[in-house]
C-alpha positions as CSV (number, residue, x, y, z in Angstrom):
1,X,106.9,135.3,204.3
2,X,103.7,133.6,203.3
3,X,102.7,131.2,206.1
4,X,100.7,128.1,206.0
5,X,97.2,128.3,206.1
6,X,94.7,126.1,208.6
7,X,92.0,124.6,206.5
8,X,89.2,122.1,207.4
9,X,90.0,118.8,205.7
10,X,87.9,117.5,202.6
11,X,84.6,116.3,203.6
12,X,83.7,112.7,203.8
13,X,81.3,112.0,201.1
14,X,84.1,113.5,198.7
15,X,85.6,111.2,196.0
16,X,89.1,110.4,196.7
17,X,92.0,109.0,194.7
18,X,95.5,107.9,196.2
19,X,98.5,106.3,194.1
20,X,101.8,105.7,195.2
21,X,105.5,107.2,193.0
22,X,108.8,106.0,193.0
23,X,110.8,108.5,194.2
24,X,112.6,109.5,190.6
25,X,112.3,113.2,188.8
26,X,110.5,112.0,186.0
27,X,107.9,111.0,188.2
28,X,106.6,114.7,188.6
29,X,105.5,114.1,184.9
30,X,103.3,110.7,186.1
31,X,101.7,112.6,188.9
32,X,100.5,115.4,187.0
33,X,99.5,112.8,184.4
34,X,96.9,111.0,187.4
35,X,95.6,114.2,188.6
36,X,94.7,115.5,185.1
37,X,93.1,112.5,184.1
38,X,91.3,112.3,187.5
39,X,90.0,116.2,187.1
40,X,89.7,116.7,183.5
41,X,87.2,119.2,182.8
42,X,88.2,121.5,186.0
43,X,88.2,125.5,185.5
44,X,91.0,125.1,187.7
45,X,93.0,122.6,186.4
46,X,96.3,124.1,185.1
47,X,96.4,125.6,188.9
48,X,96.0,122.3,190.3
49,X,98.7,120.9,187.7
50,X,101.2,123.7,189.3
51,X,100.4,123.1,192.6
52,X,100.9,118.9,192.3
53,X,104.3,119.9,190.2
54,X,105.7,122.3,192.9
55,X,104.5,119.7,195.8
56,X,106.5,116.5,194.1
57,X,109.2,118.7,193.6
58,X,110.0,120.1,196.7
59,X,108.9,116.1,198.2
60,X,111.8,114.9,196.3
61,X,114.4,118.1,196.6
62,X,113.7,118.3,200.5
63,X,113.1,115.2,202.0
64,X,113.9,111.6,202.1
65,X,111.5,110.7,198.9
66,X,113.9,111.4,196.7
67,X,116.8,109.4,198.1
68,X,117.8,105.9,196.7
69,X,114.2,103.6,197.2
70,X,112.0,106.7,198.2
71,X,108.9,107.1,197.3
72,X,106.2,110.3,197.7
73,X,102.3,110.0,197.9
74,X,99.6,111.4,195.7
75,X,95.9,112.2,196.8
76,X,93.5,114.1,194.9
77,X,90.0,115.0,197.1
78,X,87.2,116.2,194.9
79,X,83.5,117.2,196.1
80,X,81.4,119.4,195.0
81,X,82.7,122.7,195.4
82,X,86.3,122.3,195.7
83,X,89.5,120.0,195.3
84,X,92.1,119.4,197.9
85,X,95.5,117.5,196.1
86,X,98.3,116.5,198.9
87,X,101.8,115.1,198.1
88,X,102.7,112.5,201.1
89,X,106.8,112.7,201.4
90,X,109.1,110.1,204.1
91,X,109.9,113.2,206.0
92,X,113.0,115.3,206.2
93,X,114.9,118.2,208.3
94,X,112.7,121.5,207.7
95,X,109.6,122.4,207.6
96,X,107.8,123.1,204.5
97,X,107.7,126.9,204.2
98,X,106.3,129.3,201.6
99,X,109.2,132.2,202.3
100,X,110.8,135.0,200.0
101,X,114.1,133.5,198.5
102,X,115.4,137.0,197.3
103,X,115.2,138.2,193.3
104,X,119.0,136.1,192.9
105,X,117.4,133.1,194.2
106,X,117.6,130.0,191.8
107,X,114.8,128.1,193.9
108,X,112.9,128.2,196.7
109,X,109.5,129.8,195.2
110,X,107.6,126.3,195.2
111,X,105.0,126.8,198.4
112,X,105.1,130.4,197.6
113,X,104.1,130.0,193.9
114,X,101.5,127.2,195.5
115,X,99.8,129.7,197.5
116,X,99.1,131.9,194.9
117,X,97.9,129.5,192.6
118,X,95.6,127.7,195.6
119,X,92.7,129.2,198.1
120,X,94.7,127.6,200.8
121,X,97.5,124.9,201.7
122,X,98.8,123.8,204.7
123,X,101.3,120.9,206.0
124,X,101.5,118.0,209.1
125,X,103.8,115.7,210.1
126,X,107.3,115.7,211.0
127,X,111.1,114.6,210.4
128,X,109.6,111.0,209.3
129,X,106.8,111.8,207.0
130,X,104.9,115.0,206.0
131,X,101.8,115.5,204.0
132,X,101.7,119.1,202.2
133,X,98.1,119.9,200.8
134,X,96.9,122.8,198.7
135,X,93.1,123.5,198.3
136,X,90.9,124.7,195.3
137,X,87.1,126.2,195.0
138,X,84.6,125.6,192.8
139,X,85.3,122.5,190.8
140,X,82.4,120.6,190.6
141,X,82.9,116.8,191.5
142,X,82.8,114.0,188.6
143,X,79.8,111.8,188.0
144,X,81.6,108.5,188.9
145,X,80.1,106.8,185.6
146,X,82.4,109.1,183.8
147,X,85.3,108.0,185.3
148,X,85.7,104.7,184.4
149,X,87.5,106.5,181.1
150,X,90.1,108.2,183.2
C-alpha cells in the first residue's frame, strides 16, 4: 500500500485558480480542459493532466459529487518551482487511499497511479467534504500578462 504523503501547502505569493463542476462524467473532460489552459507550457503537464483525471474520477465514483446535484472542486496552485492541483469532493464513506487492487482488479489504481505520476499528494476532510491534492516540481509560474489568453 502506498500511503499519503504530508506536504507543506502551496506558498502564499503563488497564483491560484479555482472553478467549480457539476458533478456529471463528462465533466473530467472540462477540468482537464481548465488546468491545461491554466499550465500550458509545463514540462510536467501530461502528469498533471493524469493526476486532475484520476482525482475527478474517483471524486465522482467515491463520494457524494457524483450523485444527483453534486458538484466537485478544482484548484490549480502554481509558483515558481512547483504546482499543487486539488479536486474538492462533498465527502463520502472512505478514505481516499492509494492501495494495491490485485492484477484482476477492474479499478482501484487512481491514487496509486497519482502517486507515481506526482512528487507528493495527500488528503483532508471527512465524511462531508474532502480535498485530495497532488504536488509537482519544477514548473516555473506564468507571467500573469500571458494569461489573459488562457
Amino acid at each position: 500500500m502506498f500511503p499519503a504523503i504530508t506536504f507543506a501547502p502551496a506558498p502564499p505569493d503563488a497564483q491560484r485558480w479555482r472553478r467549480p463542476f457539476p458533478g456529471e462524467p463528462v465533466q473530467a473532460a472540462a477540468a482537464r480542459r481548465f488546468t491545461a489552459a491554466l499550465l500550458a507550457g509545463c514540462p510536467r503537464l501530461d502528469d498533471v493532466l493524469l493526476a486532475v483525471d484520476e482525482l475527478v474520477v474517483n471524486a465522482l465514483r467515491h463520494t457524494k459529487s457524483g450523485q444527483d446535484g453534486g458538484t466537485f472542486t478544482v484548484e490549480i496552485a502554481r509558483w515558481d518551482g512547483g504546482i499543487a492541483v486539488s479536486v474538492a469532493d462533498q465527502g463520502g464513506p472512505s478514505e481516499p487511499v492509494a492501495g494495491d487492487p490485485g492484477l484482476d482488479a477492474e479499478s482501484g489504481r487512481g491514487l496509486r497511479t497519482v502517486s507515481a505520476a506526482a512528487d507528493g499528494w495527500g488528503w483532508f476532510g471527512n465524511d462531508r467534504s474532502r480535498t485530495v491534492t497532488a504536488l509537482f516540481a519544477a514548473c516555473p509560474a506564468r507571467d500573469p500578462a500571458t494569461l489573459e489568453a488562457a
